[in-house]
Biotite code that builds the C-alpha atoms (Angstrom):
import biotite.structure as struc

atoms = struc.array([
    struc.Atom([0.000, 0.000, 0.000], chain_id="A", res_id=1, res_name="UNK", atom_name="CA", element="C"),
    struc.Atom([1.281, 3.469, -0.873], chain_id="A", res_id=2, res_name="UNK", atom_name="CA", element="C"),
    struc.Atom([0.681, 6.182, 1.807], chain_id="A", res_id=3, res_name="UNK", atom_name="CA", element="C"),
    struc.Atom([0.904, 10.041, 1.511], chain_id="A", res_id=4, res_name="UNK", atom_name="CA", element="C"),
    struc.Atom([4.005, 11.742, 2.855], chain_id="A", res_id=5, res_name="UNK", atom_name="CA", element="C"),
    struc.Atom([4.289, 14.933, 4.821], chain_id="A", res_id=6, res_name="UNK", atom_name="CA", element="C"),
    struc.Atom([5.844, 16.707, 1.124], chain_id="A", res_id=7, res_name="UNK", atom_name="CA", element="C"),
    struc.Atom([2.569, 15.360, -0.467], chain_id="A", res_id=8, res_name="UNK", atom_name="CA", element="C"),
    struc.Atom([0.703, 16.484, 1.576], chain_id="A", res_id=9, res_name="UNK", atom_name="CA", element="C"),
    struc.Atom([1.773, 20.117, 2.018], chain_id="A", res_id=10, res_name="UNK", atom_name="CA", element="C"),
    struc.Atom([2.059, 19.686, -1.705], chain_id="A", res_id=11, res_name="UNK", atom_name="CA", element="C"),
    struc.Atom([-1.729, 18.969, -2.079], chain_id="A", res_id=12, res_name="UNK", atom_name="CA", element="C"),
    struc.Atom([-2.566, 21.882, 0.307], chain_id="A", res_id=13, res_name="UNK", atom_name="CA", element="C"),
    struc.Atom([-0.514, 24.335, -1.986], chain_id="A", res_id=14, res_name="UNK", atom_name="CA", element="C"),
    struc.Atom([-2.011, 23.640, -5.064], chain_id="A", res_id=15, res_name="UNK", atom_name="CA", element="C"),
    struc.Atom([-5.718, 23.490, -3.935], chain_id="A", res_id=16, res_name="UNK", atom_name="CA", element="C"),
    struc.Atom([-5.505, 26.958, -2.388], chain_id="A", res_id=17, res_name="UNK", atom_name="CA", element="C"),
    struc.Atom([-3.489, 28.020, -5.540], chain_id="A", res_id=18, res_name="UNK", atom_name="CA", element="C"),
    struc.Atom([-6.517, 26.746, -7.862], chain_id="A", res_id=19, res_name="UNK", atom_name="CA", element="C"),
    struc.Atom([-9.572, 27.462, -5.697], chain_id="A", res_id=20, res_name="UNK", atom_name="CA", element="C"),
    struc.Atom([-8.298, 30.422, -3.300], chain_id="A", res_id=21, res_name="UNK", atom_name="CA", element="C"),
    struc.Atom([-7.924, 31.371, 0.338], chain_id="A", res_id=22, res_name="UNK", atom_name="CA", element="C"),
    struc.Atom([-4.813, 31.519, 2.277], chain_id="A", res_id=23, res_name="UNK", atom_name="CA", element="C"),
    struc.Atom([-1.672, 29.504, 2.424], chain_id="A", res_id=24, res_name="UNK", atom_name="CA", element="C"),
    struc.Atom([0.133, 28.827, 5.325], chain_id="A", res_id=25, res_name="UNK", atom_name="CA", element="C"),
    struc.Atom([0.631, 26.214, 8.027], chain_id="A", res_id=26, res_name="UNK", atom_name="CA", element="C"),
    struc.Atom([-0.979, 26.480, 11.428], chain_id="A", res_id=27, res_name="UNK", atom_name="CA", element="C"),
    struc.Atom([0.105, 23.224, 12.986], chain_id="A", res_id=28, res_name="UNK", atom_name="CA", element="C"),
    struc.Atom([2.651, 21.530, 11.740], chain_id="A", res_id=29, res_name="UNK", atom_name="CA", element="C"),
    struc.Atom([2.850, 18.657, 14.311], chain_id="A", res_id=30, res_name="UNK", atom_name="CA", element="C"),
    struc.Atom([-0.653, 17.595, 13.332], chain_id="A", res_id=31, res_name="UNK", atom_name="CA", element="C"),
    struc.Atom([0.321, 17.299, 9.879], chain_id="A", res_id=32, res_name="UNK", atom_name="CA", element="C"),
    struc.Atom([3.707, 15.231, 11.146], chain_id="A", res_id=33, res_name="UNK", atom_name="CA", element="C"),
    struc.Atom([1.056, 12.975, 12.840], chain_id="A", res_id=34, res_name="UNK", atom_name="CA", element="C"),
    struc.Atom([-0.482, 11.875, 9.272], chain_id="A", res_id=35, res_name="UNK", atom_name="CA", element="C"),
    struc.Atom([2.827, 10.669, 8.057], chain_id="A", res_id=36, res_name="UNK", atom_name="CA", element="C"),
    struc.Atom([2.264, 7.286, 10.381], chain_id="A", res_id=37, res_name="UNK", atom_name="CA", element="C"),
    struc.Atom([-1.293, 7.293, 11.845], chain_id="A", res_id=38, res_name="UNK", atom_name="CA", element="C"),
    struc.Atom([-2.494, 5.362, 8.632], chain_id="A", res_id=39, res_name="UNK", atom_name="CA", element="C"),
    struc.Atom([0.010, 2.691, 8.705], chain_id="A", res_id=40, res_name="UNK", atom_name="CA", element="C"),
    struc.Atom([-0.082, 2.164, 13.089], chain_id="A", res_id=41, res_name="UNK", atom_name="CA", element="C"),
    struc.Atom([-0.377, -1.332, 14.384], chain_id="A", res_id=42, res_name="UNK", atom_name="CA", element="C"),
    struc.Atom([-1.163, -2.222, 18.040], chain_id="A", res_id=43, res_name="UNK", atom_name="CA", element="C"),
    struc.Atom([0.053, -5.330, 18.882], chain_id="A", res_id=44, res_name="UNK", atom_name="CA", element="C"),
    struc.Atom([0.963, -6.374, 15.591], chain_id="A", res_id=45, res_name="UNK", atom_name="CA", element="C"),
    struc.Atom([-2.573, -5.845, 14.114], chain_id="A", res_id=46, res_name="UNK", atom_name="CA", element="C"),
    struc.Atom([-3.101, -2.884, 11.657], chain_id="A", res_id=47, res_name="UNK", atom_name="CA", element="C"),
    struc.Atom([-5.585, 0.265, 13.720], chain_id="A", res_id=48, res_name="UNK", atom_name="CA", element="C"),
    struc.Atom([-6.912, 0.738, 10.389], chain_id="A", res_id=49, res_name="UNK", atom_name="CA", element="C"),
    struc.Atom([-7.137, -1.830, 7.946], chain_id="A", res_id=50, res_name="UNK", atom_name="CA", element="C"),
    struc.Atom([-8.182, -1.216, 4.528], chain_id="A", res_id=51, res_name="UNK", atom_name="CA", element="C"),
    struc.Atom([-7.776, 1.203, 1.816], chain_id="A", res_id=52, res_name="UNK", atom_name="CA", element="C"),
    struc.Atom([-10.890, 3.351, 3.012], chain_id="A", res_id=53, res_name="UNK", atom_name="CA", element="C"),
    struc.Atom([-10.173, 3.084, 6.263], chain_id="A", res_id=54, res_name="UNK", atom_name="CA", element="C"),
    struc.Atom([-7.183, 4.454, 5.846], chain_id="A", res_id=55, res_name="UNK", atom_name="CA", element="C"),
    struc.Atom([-8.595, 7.108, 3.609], chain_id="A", res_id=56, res_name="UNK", atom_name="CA", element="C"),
    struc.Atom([-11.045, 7.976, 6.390], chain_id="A", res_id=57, res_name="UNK", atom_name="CA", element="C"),
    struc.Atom([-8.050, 8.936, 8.663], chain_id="A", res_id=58, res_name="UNK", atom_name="CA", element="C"),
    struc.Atom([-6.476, 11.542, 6.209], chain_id="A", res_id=59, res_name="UNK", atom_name="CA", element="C"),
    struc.Atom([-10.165, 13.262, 6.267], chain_id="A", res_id=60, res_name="UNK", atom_name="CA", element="C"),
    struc.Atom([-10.934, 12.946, 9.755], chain_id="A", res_id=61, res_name="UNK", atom_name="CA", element="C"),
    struc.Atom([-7.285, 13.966, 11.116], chain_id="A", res_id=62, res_name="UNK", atom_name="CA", element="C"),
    struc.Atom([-7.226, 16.765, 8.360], chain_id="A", res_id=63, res_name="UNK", atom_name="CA", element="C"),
    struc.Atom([-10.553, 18.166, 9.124], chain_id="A", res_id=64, res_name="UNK", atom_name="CA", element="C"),
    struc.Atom([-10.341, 17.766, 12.919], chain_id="A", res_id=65, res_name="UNK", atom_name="CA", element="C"),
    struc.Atom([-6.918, 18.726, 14.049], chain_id="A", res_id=66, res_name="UNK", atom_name="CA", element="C"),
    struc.Atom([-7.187, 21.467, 11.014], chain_id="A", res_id=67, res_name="UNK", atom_name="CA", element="C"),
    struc.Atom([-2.970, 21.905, 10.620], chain_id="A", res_id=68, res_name="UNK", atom_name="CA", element="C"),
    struc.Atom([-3.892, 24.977, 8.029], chain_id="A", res_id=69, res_name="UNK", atom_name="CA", element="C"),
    struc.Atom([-4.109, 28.215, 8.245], chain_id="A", res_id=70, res_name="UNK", atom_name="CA", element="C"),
    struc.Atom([-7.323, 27.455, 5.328], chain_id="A", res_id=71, res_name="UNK", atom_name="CA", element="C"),
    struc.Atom([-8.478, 24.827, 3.158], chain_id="A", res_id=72, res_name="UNK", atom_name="CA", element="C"),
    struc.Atom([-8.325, 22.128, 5.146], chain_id="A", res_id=73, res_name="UNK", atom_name="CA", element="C"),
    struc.Atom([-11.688, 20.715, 4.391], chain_id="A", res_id=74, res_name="UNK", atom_name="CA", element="C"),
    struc.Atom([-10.574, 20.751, 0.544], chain_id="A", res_id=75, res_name="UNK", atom_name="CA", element="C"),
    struc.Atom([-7.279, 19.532, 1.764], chain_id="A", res_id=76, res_name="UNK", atom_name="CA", element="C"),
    struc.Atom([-8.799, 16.510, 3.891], chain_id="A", res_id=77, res_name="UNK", atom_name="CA", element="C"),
    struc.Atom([-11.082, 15.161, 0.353], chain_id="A", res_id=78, res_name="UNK", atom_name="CA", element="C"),
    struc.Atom([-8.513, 16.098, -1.819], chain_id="A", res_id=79, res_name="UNK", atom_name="CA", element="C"),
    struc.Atom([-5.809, 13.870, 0.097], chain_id="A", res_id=80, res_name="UNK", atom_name="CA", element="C"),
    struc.Atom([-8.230, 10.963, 0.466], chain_id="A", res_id=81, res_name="UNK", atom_name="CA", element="C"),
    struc.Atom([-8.335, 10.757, -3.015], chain_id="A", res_id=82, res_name="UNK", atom_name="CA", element="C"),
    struc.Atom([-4.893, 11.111, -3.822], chain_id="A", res_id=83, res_name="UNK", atom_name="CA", element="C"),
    struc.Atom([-4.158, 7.984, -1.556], chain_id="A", res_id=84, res_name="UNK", atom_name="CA", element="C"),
    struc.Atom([-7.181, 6.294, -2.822], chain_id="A", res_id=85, res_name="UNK", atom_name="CA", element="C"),
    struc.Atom([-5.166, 6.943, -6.402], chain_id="A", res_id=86, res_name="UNK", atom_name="CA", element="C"),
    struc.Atom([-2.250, 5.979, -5.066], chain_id="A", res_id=87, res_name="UNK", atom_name="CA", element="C"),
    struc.Atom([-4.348, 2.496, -4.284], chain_id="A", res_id=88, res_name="UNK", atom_name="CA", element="C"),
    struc.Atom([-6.480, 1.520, -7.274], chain_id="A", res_id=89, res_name="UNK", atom_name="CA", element="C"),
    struc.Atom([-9.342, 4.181, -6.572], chain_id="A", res_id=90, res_name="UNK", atom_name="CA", element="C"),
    struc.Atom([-11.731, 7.205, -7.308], chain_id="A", res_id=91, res_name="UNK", atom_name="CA", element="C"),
    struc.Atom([-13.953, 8.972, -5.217], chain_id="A", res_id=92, res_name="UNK", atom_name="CA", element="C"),
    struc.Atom([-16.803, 9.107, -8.051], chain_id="A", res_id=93, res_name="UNK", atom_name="CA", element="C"),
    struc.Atom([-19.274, 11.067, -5.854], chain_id="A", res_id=94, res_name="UNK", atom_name="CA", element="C"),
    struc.Atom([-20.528, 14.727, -7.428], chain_id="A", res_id=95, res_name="UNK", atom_name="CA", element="C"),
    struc.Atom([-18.939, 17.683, -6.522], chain_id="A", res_id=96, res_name="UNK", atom_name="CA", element="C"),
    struc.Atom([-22.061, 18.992, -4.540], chain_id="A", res_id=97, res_name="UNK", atom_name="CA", element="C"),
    struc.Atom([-21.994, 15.542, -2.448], chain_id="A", res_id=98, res_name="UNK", atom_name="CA", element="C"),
    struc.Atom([-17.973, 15.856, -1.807], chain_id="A", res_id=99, res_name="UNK", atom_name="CA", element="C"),
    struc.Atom([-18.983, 19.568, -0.266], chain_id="A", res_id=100, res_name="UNK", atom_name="CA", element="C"),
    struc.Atom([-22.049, 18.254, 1.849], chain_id="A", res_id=101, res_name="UNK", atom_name="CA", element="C"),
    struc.Atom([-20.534, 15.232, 3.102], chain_id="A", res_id=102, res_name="UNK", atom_name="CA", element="C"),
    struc.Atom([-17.015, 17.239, 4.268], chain_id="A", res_id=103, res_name="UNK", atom_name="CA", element="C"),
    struc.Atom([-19.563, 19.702, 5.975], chain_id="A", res_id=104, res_name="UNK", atom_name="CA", element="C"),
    struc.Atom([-21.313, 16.800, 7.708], chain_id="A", res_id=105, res_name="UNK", atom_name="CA", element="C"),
    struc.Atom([-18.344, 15.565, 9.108], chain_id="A", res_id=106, res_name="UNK", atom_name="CA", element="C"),
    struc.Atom([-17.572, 18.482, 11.061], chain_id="A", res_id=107, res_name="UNK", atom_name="CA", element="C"),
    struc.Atom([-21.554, 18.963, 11.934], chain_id="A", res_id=108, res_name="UNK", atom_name="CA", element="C"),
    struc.Atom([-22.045, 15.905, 12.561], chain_id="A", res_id=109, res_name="UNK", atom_name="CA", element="C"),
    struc.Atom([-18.985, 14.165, 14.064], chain_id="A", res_id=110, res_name="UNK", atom_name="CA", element="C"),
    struc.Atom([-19.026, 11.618, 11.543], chain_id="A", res_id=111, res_name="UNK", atom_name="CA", element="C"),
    struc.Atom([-17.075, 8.602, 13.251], chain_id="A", res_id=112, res_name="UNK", atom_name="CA", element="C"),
    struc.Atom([-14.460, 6.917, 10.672], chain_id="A", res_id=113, res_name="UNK", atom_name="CA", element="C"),
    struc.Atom([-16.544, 3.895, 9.989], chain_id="A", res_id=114, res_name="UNK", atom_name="CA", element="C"),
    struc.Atom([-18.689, 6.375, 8.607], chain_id="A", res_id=115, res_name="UNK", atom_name="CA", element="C"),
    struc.Atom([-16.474, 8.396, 7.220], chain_id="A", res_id=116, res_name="UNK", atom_name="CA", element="C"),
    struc.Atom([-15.245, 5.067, 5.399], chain_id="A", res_id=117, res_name="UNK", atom_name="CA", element="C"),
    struc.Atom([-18.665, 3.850, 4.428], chain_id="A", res_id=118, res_name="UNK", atom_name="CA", element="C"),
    struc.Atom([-19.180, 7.169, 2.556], chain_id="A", res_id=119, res_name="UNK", atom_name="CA", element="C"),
    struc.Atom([-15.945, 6.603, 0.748], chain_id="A", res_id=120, res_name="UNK", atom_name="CA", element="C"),
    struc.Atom([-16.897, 2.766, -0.236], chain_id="A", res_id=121, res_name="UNK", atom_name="CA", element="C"),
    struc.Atom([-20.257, 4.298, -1.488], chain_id="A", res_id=122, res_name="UNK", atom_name="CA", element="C"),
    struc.Atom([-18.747, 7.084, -3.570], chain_id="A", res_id=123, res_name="UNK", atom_name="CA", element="C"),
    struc.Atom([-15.432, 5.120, -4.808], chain_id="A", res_id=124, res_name="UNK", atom_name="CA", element="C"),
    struc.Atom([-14.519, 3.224, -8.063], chain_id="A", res_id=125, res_name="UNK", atom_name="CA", element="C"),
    struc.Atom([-11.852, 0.979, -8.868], chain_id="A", res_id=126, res_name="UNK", atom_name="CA", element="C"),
    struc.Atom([-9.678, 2.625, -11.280], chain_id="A", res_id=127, res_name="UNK", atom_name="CA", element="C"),
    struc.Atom([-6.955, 1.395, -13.939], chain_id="A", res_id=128, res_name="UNK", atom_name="CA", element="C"),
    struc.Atom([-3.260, 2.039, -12.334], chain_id="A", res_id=129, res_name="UNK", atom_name="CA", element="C"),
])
């Protein structure tokens, strides 16, 4: 499995406030540290989050929750998920006015990761590598 690193990630960040506006800048850069290993933890030699949209689900949750940038980080948190779902064999497929409502809902409504991850099963395609 290929994971995002903390470059790629910053990366993504750059270029979605370059193409859709607001402000760069880091506001926590220890929460964005945190993402280069939380996907890929085991506890007692199990994986904590096993699966491709599980681990996709952790990029938009830690993202969106511990919110490392100074802006964007909703845009940043989707955007990333899909990257590594790339990076994996898959699309998110859902329509740009369901990508907006469901990052909303996960701040509004808490959205745990196993539904965070059920969302991205739902709205994800295989794709050709």
């Amino acid at each position: 499995m290929q994971y995002l690193s903390i470059a790629d990630i910053l990366e993504i960040h750059s270029v979605i406030i370059d193409e859709t506006g607001g402000s760069h800048g880091v506001r926590d850069r220890g929460a964005i540290t945190t993402l280069d290993g939380l996907p890929r933890q085991h506890a007692f030699g199990v994986e904590l989050y096993r699966g491709v949209f599980m681990k996709g689900a952790v990029y938009i949750r830690n993202i969106i929750f511990s919110h490392p940038f100074v802006d964007g980080n909703k845009r940043t948190a989707i955007t990333a998920a899909d990257v590594f779902l790339q990076l994996n064999g898959y699309a998110i497929t859902a329509p740009k006015g369901e990508v907006e409502a469901f990052t909303l809902a996960v701040i509004a409504k808490h959205l745990e990761l196993n539904e965070i991850e059920a969302w991205l099963k739902k709205y994800s395609r295989r794709s050709r590598l």
